[in-house]
PDB file of N, CA, C and O in Angstrom:
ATOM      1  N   UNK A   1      -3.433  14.872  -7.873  1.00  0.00           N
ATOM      2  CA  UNK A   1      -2.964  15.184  -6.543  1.00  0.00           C
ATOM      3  C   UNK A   1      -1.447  15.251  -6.577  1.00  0.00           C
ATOM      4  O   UNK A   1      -0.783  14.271  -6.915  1.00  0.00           O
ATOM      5  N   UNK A   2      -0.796  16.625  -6.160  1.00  0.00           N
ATOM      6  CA  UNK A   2       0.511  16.366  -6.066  1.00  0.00           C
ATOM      7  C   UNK A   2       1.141  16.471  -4.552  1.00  0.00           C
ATOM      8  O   UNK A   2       1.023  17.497  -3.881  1.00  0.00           O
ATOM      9  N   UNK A   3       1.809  15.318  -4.100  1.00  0.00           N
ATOM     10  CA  UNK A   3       2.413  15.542  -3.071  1.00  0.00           C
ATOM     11  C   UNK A   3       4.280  15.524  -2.943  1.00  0.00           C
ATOM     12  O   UNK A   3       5.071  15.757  -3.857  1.00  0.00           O
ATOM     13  N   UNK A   4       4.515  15.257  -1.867  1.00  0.00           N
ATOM     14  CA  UNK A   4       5.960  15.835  -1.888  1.00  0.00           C
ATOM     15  C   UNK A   4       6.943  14.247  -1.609  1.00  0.00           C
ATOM     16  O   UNK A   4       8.154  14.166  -1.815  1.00  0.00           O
ATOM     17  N   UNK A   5       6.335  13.462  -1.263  1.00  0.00           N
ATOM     18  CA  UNK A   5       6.858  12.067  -0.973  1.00  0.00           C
ATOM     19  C   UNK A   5       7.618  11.635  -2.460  1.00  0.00           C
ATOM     20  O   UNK A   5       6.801  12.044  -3.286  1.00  0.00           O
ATOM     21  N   UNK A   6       8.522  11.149  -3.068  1.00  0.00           N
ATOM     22  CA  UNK A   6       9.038  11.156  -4.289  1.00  0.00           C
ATOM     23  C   UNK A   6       9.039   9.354  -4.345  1.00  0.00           C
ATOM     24  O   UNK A   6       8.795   8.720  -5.372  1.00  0.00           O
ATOM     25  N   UNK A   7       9.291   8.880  -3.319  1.00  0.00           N
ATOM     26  CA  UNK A   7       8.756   7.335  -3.783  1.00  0.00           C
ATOM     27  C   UNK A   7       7.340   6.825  -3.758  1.00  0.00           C
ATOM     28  O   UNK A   7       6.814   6.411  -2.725  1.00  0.00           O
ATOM     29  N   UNK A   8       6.935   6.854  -4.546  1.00  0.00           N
ATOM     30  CA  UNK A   8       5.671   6.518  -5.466  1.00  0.00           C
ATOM     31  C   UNK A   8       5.866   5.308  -6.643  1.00  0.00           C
ATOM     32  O   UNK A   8       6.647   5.409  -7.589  1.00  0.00           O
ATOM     33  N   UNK A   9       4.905   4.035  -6.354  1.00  0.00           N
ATOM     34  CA  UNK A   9       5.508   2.867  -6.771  1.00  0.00           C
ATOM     35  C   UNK A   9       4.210   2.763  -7.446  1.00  0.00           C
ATOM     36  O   UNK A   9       3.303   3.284  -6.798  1.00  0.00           O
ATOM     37  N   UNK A  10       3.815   2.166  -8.714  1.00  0.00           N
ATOM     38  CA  UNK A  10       2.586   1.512  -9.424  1.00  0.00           C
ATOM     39  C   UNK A  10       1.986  -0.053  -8.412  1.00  0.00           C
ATOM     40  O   UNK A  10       2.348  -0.309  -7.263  1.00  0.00           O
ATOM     41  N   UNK A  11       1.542  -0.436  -8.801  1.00  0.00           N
ATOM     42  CA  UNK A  11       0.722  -1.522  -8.507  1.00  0.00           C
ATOM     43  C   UNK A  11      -0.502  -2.424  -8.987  1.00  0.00           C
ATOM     44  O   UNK A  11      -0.942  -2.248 -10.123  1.00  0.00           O
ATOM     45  N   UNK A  12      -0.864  -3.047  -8.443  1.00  0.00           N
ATOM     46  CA  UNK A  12      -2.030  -3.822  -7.962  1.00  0.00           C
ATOM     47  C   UNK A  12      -2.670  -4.529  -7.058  1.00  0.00           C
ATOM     48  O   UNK A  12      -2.294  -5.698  -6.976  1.00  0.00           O
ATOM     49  N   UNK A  13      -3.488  -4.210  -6.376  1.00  0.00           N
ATOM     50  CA  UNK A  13      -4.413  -5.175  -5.330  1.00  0.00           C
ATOM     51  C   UNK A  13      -4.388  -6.602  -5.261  1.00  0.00           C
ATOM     52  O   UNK A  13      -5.255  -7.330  -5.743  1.00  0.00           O
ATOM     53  N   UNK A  14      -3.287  -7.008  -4.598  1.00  0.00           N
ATOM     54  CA  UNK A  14      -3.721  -8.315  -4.624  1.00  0.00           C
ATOM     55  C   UNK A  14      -4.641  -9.355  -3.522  1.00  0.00           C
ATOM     56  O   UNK A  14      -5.047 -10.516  -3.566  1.00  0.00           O
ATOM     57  N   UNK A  15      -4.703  -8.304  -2.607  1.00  0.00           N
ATOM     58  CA  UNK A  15      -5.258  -8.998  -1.137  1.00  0.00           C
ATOM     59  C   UNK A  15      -5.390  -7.897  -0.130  1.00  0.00           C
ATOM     60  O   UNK A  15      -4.608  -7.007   0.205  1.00  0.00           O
ATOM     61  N   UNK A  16      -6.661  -8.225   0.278  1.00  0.00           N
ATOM     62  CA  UNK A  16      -7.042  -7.085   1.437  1.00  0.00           C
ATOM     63  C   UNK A  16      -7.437  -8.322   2.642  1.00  0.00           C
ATOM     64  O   UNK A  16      -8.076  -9.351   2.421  1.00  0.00           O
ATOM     65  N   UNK A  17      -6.872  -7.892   3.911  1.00  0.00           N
ATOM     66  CA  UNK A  17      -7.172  -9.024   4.931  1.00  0.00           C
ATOM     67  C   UNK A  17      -7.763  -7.918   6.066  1.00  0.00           C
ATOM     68  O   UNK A  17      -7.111  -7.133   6.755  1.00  0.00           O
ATOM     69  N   UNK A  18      -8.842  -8.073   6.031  1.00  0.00           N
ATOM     70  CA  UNK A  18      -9.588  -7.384   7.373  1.00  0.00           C
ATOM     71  C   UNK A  18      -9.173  -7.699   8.685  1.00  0.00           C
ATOM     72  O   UNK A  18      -8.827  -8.812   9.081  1.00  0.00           O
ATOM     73  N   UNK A  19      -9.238  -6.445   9.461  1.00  0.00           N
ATOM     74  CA  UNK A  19      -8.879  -6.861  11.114  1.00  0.00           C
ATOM     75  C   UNK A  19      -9.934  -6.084  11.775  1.00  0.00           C
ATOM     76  O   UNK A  19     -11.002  -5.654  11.341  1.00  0.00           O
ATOM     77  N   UNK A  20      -9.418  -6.011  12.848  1.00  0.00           N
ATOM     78  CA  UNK A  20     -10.367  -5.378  14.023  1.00  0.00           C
ATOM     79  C   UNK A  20     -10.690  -3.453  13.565  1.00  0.00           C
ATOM     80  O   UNK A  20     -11.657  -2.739  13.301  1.00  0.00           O
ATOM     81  N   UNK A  21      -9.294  -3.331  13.692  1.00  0.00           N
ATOM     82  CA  UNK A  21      -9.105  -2.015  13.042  1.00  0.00           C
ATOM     83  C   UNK A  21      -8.418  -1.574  11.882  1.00  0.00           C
ATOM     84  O   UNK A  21      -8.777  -0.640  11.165  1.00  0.00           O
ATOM     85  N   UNK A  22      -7.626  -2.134  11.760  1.00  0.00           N
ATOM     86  CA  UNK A  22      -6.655  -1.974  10.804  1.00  0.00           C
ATOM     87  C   UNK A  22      -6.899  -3.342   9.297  1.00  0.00           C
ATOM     88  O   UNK A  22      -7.524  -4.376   9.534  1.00  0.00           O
ATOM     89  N   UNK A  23      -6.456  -3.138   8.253  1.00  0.00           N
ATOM     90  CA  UNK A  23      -6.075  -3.931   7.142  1.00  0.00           C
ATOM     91  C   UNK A  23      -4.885  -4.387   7.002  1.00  0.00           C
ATOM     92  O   UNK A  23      -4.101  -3.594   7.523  1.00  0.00           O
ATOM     93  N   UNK A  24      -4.219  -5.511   6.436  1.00  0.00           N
ATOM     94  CA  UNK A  24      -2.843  -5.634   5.577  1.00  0.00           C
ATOM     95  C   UNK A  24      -3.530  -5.362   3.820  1.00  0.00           C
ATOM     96  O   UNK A  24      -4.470  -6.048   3.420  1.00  0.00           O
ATOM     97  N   UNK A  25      -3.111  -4.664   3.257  1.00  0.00           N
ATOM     98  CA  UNK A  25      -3.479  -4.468   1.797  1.00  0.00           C
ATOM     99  C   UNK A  25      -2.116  -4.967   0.900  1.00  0.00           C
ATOM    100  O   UNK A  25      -1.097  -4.283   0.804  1.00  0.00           O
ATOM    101  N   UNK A  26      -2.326  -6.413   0.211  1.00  0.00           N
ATOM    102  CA  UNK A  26      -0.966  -6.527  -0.708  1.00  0.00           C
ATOM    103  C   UNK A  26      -1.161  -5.715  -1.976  1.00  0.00           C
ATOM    104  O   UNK A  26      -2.229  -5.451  -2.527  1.00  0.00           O
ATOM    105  N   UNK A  27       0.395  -5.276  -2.433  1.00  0.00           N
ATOM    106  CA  UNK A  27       0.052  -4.635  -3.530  1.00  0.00           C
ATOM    107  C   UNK A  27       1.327  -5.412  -4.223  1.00  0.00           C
ATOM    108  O   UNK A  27       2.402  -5.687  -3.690  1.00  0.00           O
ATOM    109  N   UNK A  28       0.872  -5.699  -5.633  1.00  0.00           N
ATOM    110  CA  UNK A  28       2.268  -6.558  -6.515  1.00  0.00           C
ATOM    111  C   UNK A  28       2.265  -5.338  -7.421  1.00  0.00           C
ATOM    112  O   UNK A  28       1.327  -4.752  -7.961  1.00  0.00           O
ATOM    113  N   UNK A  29       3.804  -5.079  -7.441  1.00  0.00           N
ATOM    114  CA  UNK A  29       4.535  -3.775  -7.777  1.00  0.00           C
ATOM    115  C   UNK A  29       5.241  -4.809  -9.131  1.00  0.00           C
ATOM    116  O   UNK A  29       5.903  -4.256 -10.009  1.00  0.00           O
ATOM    117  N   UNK A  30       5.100  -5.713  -9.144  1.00  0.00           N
ATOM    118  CA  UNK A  30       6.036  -6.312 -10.556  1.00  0.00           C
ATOM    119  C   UNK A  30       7.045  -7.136 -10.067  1.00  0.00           C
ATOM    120  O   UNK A  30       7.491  -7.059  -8.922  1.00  0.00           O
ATOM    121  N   UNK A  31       7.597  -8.328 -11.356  1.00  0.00           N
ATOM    122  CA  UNK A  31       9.226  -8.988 -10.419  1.00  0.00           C
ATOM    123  C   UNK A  31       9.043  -9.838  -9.632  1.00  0.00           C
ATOM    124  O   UNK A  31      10.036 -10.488  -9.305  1.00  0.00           O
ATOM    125  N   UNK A  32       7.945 -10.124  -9.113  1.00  0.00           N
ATOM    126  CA  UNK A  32       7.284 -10.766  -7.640  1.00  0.00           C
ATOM    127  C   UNK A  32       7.743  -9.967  -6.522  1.00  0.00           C
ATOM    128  O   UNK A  32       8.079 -10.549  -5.490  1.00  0.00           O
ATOM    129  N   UNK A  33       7.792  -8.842  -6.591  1.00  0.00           N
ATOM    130  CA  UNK A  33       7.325  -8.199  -5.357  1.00  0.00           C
ATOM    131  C   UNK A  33       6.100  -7.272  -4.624  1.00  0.00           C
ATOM    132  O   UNK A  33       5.578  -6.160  -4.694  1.00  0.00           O
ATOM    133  N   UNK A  34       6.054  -8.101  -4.135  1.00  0.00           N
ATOM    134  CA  UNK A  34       5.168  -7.342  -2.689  1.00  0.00           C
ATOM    135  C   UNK A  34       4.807  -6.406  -1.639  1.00  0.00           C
ATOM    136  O   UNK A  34       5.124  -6.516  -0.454  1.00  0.00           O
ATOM    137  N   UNK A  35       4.160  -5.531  -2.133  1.00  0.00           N
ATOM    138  CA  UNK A  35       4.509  -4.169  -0.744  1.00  0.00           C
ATOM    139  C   UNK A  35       3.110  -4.752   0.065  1.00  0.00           C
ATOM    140  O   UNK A  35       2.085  -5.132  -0.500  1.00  0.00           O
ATOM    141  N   UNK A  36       3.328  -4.719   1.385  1.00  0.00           N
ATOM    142  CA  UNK A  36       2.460  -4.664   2.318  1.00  0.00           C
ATOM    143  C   UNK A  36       1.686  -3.612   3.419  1.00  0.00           C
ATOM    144  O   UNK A  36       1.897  -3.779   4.620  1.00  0.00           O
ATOM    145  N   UNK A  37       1.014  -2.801   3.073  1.00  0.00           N
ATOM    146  CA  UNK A  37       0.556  -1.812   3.927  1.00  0.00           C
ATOM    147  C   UNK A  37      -0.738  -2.204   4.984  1.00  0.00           C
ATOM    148  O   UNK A  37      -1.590  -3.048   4.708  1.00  0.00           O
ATOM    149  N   UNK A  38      -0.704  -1.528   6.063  1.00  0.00           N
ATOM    150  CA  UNK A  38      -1.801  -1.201   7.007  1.00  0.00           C
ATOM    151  C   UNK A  38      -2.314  -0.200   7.383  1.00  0.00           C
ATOM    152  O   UNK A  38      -1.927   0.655   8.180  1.00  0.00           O
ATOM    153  N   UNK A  39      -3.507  -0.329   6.605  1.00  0.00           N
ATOM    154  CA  UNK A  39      -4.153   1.034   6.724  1.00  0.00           C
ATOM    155  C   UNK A  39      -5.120   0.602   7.492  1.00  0.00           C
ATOM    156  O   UNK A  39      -5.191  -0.591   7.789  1.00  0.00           O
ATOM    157  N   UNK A  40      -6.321   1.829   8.080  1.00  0.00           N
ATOM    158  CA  UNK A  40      -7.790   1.721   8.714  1.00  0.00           C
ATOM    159  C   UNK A  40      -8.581   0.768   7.751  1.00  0.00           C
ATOM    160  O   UNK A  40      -8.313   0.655   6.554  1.00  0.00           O
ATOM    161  N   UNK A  41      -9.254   0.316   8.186  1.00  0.00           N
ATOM    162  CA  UNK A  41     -10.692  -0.184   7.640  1.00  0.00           C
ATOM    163  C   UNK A  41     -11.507   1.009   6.941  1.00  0.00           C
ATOM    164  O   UNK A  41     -12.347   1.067   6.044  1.00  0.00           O
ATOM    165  N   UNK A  42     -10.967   1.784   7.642  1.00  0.00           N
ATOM    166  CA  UNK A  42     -12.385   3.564   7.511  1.00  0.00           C
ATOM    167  C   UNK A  42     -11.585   3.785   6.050  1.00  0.00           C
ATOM    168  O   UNK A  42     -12.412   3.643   5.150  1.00  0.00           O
ATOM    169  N   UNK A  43     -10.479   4.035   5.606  1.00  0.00           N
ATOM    170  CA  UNK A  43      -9.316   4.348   4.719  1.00  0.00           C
ATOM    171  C   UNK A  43     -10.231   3.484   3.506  1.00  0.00           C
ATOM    172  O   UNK A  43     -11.002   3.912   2.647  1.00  0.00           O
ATOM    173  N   UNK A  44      -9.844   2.270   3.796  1.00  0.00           N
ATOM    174  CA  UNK A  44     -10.123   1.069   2.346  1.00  0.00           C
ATOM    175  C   UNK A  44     -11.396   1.357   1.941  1.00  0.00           C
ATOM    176  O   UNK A  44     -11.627   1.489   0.739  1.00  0.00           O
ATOM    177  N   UNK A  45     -12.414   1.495   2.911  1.00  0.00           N
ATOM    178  CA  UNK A  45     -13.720   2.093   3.073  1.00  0.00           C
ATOM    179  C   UNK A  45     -14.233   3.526   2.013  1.00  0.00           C
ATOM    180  O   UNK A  45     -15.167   3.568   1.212  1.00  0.00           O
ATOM    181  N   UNK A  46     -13.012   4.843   2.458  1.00  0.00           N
ATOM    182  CA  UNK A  46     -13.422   5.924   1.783  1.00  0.00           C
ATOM    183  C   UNK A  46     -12.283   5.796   0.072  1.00  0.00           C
ATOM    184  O   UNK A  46     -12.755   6.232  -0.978  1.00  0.00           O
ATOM    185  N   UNK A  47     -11.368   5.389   0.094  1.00  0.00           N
ATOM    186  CA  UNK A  47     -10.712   4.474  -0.958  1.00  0.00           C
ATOM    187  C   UNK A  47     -11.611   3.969  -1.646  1.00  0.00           C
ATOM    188  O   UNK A  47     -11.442   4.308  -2.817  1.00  0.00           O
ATOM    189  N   UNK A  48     -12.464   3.345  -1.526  1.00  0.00           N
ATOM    190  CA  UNK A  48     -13.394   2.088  -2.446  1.00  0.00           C
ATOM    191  C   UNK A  48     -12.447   1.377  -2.879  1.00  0.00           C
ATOM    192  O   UNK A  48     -12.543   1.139  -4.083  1.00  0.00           O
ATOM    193  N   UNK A  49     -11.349   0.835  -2.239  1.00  0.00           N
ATOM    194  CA  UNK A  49      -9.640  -0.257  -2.643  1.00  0.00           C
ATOM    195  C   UNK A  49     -10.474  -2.068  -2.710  1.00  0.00           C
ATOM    196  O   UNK A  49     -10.886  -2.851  -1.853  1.00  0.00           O
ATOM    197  N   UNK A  50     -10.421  -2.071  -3.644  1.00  0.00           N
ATOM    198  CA  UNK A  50     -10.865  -3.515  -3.846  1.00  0.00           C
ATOM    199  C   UNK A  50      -9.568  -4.479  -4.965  1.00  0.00           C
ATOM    200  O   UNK A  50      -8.999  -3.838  -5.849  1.00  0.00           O
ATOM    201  N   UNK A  51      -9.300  -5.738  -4.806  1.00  0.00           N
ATOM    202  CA  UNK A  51      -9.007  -6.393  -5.166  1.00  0.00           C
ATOM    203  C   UNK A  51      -8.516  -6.430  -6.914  1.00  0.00           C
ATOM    204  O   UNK A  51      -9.469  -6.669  -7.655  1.00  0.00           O
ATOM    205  N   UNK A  52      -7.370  -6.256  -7.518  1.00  0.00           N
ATOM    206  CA  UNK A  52      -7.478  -6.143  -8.907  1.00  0.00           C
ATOM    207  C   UNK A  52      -7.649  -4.400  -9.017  1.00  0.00           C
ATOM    208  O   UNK A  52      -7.952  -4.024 -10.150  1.00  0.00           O
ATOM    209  N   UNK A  53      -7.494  -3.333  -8.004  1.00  0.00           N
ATOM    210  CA  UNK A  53      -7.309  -1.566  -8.109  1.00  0.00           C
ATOM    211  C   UNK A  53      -5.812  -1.803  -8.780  1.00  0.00           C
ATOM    212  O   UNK A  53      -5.069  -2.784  -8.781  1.00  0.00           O
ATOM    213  N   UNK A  54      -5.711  -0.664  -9.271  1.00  0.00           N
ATOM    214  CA  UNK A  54      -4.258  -0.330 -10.021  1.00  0.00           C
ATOM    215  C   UNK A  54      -4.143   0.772  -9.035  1.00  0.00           C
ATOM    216  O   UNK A  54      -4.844   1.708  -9.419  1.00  0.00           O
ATOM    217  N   UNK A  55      -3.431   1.086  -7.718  1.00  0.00           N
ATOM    218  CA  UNK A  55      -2.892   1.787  -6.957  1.00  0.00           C
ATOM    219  C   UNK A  55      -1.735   2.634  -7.172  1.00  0.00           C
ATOM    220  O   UNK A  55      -0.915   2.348  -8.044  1.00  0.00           O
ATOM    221  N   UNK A  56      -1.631   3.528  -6.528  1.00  0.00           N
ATOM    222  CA  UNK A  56      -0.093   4.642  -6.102  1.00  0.00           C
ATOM    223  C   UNK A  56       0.409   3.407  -4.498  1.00  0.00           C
ATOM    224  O   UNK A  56      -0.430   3.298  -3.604  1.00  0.00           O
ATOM    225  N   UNK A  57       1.815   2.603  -4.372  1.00  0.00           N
ATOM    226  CA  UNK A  57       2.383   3.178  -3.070  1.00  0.00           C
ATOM    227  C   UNK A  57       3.109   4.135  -2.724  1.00  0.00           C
ATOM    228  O   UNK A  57       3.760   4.589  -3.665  1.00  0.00           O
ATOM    229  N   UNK A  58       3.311   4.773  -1.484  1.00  0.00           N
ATOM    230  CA  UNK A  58       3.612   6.170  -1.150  1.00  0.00           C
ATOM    231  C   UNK A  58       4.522   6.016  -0.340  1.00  0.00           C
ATOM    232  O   UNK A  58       3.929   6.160   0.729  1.00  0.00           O
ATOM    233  N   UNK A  59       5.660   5.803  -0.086  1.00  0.00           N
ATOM    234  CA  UNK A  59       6.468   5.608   0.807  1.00  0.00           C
ATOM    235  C   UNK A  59       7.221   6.930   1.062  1.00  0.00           C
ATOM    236  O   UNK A  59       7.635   7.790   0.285  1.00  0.00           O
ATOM    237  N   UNK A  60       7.272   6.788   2.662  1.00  0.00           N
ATOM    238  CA  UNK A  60       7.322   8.344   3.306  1.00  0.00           C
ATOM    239  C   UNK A  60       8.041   8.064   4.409  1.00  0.00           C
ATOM    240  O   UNK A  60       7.551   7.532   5.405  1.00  0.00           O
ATOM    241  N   UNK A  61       9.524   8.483   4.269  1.00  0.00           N
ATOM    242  CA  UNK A  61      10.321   7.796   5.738  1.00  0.00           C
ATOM    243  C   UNK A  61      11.677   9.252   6.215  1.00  0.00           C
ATOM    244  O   UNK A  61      12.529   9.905   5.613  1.00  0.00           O
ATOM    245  N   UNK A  62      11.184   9.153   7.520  1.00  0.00           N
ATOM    246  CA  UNK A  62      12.833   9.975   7.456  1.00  0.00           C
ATOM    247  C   UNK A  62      13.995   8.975   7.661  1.00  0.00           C
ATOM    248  O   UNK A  62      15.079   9.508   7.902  1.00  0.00           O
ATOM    249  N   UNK A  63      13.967   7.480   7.606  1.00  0.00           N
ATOM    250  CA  UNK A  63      15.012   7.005   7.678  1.00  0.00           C
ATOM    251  C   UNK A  63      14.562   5.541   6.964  1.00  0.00           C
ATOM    252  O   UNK A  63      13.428   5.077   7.086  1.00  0.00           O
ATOM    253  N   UNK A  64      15.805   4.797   6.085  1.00  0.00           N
ATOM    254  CA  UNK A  64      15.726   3.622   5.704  1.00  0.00           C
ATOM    255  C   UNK A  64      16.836   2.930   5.628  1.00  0.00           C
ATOM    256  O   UNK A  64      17.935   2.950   5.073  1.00  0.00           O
ATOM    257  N   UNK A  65      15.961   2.069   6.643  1.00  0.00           N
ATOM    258  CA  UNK A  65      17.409   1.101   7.162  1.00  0.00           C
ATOM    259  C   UNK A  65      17.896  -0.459   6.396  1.00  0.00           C
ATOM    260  O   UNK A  65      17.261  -1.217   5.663  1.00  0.00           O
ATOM    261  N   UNK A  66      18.906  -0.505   6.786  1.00  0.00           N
ATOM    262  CA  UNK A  66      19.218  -1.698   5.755  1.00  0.00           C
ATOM    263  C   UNK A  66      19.659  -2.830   7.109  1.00  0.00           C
ATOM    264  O   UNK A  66      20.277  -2.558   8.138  1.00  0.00           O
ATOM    265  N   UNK A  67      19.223  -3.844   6.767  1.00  0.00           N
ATOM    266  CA  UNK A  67      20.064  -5.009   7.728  1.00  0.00           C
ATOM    267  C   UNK A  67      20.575  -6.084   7.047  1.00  0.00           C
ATOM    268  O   UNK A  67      20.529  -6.196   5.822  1.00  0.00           O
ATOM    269  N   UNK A  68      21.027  -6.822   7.750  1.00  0.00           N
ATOM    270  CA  UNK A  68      21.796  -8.301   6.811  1.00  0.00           C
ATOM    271  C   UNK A  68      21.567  -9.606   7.765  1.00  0.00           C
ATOM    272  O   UNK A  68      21.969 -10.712   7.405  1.00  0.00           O
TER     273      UNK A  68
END
């Protein structure tokens, strides 16, 4: 699959926390860091994303902000 988003990070599944509608899915990118996404339930569902997946993150922003 090629898309146009250019930050694209490796991973792994470390935790999927079910909600009503939505998920938090951790993914450990290396270093001890942590990306946290929320996707659908329906998503993780047609995904088959389970625990220990070697994932793509996709980060897709028109703006990134920095604070202190």
């Amino acid at each position: 699959m090629k898309i146009s988003a250019r930050n694209q990070i490796e991973g792994r599944i470390v935790s999927v926390t079910p909600g009503a509608v939505n998920a938090a899915v951790k993914v450990d990118i290396g270093g001890g860091t942590i990306i946290t996404s929320s996707i659908t339930e329906e998503a993780i569902a047609d995904l088959g994303l389970t625990i220990g997946d070697t994932v793509i993150v996709i980060v897709k922003a028109s703006d990134v902000l920095i604070g202190k």
